[in-house]
Legacy VTK file of the C-alpha trace (Angstrom):
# vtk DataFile Version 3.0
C-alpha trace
ASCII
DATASET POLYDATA
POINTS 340 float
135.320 104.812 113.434
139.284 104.939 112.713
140.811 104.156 109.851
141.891 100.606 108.668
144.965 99.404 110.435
145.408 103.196 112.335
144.686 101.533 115.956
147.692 98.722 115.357
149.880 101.919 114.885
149.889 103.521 118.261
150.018 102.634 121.892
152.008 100.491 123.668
153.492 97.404 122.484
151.098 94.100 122.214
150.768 90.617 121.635
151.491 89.972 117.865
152.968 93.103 116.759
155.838 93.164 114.720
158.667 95.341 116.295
161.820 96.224 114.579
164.827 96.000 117.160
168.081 98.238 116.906
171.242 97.201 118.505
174.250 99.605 119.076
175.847 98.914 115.606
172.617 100.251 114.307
171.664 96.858 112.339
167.944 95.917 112.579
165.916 92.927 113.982
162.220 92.389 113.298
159.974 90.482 115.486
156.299 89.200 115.877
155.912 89.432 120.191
154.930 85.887 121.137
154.497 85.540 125.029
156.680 83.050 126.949
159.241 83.635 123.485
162.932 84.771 123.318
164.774 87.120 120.466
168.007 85.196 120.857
171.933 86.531 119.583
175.035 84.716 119.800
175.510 86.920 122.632
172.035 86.533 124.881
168.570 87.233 124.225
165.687 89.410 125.179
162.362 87.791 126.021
159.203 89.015 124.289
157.210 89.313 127.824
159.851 92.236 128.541
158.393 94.457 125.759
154.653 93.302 125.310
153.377 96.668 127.130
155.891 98.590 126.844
155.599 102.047 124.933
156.462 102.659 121.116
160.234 103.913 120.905
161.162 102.293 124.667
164.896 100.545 124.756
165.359 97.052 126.724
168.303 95.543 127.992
170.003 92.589 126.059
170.993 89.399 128.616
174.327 90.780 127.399
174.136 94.548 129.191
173.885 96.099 125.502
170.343 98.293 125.029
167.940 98.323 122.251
165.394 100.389 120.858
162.319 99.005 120.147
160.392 100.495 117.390
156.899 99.880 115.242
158.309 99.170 111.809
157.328 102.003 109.430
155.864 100.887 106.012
158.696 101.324 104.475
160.686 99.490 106.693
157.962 96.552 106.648
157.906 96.181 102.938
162.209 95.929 102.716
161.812 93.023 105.277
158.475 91.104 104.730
158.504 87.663 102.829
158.279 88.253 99.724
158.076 85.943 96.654
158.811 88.796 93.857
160.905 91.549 93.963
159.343 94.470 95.766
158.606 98.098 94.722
161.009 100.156 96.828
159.564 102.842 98.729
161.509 105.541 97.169
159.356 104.256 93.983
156.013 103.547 95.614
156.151 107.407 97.387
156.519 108.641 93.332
153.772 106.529 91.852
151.571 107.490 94.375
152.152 111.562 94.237
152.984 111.403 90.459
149.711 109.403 89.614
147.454 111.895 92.243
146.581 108.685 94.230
144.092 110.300 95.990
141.143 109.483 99.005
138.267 107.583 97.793
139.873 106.696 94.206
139.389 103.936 92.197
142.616 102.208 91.488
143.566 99.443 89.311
146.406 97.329 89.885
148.474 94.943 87.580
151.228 92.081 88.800
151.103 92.739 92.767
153.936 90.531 93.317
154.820 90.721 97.137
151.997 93.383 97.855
154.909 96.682 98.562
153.021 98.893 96.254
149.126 97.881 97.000
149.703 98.945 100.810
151.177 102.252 99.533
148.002 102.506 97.299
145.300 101.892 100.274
147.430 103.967 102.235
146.365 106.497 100.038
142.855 105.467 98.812
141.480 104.550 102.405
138.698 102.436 103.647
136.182 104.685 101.019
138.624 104.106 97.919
138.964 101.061 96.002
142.011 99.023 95.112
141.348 96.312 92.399
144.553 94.447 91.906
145.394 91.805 89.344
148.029 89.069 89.562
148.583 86.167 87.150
150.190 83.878 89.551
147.730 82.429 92.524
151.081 81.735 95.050
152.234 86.106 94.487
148.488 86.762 95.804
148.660 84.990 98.233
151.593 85.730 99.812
151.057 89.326 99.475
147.114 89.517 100.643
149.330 87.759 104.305
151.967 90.832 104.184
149.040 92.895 103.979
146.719 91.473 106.387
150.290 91.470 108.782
150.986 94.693 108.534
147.277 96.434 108.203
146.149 94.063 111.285
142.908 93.054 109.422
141.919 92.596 106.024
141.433 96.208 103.963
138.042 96.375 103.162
139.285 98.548 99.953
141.159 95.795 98.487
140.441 93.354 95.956
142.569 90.708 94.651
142.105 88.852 91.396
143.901 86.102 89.941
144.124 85.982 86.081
145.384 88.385 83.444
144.523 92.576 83.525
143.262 91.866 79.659
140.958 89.012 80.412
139.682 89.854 83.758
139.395 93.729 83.848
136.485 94.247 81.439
134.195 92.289 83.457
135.392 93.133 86.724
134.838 97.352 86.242
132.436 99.755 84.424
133.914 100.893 81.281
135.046 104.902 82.485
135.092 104.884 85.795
138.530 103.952 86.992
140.829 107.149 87.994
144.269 105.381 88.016
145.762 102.609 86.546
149.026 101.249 88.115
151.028 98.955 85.893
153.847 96.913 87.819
154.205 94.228 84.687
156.724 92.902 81.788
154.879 93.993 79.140
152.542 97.160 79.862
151.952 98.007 76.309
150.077 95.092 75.937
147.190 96.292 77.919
146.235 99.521 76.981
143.084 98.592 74.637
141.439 97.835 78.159
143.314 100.440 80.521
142.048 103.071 78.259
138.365 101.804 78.270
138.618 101.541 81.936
139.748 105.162 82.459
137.903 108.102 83.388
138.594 111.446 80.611
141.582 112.844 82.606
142.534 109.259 84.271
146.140 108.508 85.156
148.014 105.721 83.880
151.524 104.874 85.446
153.751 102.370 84.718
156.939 100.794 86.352
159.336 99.003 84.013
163.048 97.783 84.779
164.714 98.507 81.832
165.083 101.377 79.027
164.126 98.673 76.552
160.893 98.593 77.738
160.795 102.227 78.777
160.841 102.641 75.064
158.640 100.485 73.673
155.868 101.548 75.939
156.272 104.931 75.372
155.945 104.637 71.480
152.635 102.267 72.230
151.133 104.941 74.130
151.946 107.798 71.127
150.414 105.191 68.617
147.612 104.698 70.386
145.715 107.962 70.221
144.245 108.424 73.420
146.449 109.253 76.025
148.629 112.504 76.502
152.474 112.522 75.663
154.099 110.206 77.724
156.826 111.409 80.742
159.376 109.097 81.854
161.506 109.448 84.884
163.649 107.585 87.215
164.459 108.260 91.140
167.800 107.945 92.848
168.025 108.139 96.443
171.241 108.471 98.228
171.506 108.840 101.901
174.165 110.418 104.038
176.595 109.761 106.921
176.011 111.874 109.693
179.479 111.313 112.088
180.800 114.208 113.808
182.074 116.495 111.165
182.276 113.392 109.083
179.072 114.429 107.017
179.494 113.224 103.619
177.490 110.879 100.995
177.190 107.460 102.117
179.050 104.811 99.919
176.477 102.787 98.897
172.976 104.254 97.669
169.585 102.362 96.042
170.831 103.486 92.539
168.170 102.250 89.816
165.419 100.237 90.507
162.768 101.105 88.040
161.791 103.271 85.564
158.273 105.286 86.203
156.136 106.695 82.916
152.943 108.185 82.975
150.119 109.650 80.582
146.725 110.350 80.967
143.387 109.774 79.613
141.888 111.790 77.258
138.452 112.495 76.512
136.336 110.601 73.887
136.580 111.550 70.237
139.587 113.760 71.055
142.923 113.456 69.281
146.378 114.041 70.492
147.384 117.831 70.016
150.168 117.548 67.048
153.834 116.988 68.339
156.296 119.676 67.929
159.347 117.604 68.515
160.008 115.384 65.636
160.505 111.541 65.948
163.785 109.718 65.828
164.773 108.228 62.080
163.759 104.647 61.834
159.832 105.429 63.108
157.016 106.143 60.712
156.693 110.133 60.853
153.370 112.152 59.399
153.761 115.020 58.169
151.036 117.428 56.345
149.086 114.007 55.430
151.960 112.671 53.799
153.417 109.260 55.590
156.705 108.331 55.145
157.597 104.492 56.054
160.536 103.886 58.246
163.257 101.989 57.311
163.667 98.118 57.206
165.467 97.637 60.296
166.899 94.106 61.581
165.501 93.203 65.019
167.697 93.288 67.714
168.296 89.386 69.332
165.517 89.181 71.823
163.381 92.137 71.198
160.911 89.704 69.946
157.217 89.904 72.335
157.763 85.961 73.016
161.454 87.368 74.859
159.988 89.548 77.316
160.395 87.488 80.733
162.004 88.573 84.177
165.001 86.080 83.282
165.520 88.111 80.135
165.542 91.453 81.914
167.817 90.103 83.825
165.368 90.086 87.375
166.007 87.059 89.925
163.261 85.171 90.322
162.599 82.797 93.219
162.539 78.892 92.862
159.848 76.722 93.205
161.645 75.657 96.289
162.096 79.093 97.896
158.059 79.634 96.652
156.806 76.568 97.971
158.314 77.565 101.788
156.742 80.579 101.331
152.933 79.718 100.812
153.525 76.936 103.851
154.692 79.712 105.868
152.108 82.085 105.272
149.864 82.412 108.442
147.495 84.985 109.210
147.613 86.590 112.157
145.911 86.070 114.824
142.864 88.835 115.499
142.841 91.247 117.820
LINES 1 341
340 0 1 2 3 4 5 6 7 8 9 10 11 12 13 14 15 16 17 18 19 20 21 22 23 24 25 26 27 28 29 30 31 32 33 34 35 36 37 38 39 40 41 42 43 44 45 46 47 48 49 50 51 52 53 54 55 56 57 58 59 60 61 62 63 64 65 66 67 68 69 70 71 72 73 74 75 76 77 78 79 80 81 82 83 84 85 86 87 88 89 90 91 92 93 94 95 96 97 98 99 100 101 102 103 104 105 106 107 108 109 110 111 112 113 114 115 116 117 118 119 120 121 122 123 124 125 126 127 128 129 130 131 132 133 134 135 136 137 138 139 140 141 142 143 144 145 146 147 148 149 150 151 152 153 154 155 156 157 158 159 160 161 162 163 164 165 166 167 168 169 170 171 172 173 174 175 176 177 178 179 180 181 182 183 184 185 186 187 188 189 190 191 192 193 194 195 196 197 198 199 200 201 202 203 204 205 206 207 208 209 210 211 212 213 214 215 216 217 218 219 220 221 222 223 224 225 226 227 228 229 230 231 232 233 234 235 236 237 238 239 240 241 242 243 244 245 246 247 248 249 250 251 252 253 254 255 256 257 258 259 260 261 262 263 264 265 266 267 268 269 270 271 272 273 274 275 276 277 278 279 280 281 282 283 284 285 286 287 288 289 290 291 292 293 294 295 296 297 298 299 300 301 302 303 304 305 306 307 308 309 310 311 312 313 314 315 316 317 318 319 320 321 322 323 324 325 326 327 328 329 330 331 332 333 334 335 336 337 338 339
């Protein structure tokens, strides 16, 4: 028996697969094939019946006499394009989270804010059909819109994936045995606000990862994680990708790049009734330090405006956020496709 989604990834061209289309200048088209349709450009069009059939990586000729190569979209290249409601976990940060967090065959992952779905195809990539991906989303309209990228691009629903609407404190207790998930995934504004269940949920030796936009969170979640006890020192990092221009003997950095996105942190679970070994790097002044069973209180500091829990929404950190309008077309538009 193959593999989820494996037999829409090979063999010739068929009737409601997506194709991306590249014309001479290089820019990209995506497509759904649709018999008896037309891709149409202010300079011609090329009619779906032409490629329906036709091998993967085949060109066709344009009305206009210009070629074009028709390819299956990679996952990557599906994710930057699909509809998407919230802002998307870019590959270059979804290919980290799941090599950094071991996402391996047959684990049991937890998943918190799916937003669009980018990252939860990444993570049953990995898991396959004998893993498990439980993923939690507070708002019903995200869900649904990405459970239809993911049934779009998979070809069928993933029998590893399940979707919950509600919040990862409320609903995760009673949705998994306490100790028996191997990674948690945290896509969410505030991640330290979670950890009393994440760390019941984890296996002894259990990833957590988190993605947060901003160093502001960064550091708060990083000094939750110390406080808490259980989990290993924290490692933060962040991944730039920059591609290149390949023109001749012009070979040099491209001008634009995908700069920052996110920031990634990750600890692990550690095994019951066991403390943190002592740090040997000391704390920054203005945190409580302990030192030979002596505790010294930090300074009275002045909050800085906004740093207040009741502060921490995508607005504040500055992330766009679609409008009811945008969100509305969306969920109308969302159509499963058709089986094959």
């Amino acid at each position: 028996m193959s593999a989820t989604g494996s037999a829409y990834r090979r063999g010739p061209f068929r009737e409601g697969d997506r194709v991306q289309l590249t014309d001479p200048k290089g820019r990209l088209h995506t497509i759904s094939l649709t018999p008896g349709k037309e891709f149409h450009t202010h300079r011609g069009h090329i009619k779906h019946d032409d490629l329906i059939g036709a091998p993967d990586g085949s060109t066709i000729t344009h009305t206009s006499g210009s070629e074009y190569l028709a390819l299956r979209p990679l996952l990557s290249d599906y994710v930057m394009s699909m509809p998407r409601g919230a802002a998307v976990v870019y590959p270059k940060d979804a290919g980290q989270i799941v090599t950094m967090a071991d996402v391996f065959p047959g684990a049991s992952v937890v998943e918190a804010g799916v937003g669009s779905g980018a990252l939860s195809m990444s993570l049953l990539r990995a898991v396959g059909d004998t893993g498990s991906v439980h993923s939690f989303e507070r708002r019903a309209d995200f869900a649904e819109i990405a459970k239809a990228n993911a049934q779009a691009f998979f070809g069928e629903d993933h029998p590893a994936w399940t979707v919950t609407v509600g919040d990862l404190v409320e609903s995760l207790p009673s949705a998994v045995e306490p100790g028996t998930v191997d990674r948690v995934v945290l896509d969410m504004l505030a991640p330290w606000e979670c950890l009393e269940v994440v760390a019941d949920a984890l296996v002894p030796g259990g990833v957590l990862i988190c993605y947060v936009a901003t160093a502001t969170q960064l550091s708060k979640v990083a000094e939750a994680m110390r406080d808490f006890g259980t989990f290993t020192e924290p490692e933060a990092f962040e991944t730039l990708l920059r591609g290149w221009h390949l023109e001749g003997l012009a070979v040099r950095p491209q001008h634009r790049m995908h700069g920052h996105t996110g920031f990634l942190i990750t600890t692990r679970r550690l095994a019951p009734d066991t403390t943190p070994p002592v740090r040997k790097r000391r704390p920054g002044k203005g945190y409580a330090a302990q030192e030979e069973g002596t505790e010294t209180e930090a300074p009275q500091v002045e909050p800085a405006p906004g740093a207040d829990d009741a502060e921490w929404t995508p607005e504040a950190l500055g992330e766009r956020t679609a409008s009811e309008k945008k969100m509305r077309k969306l969920t109308r538009g969302v159509v499963p496709p058709t089986p094959r």
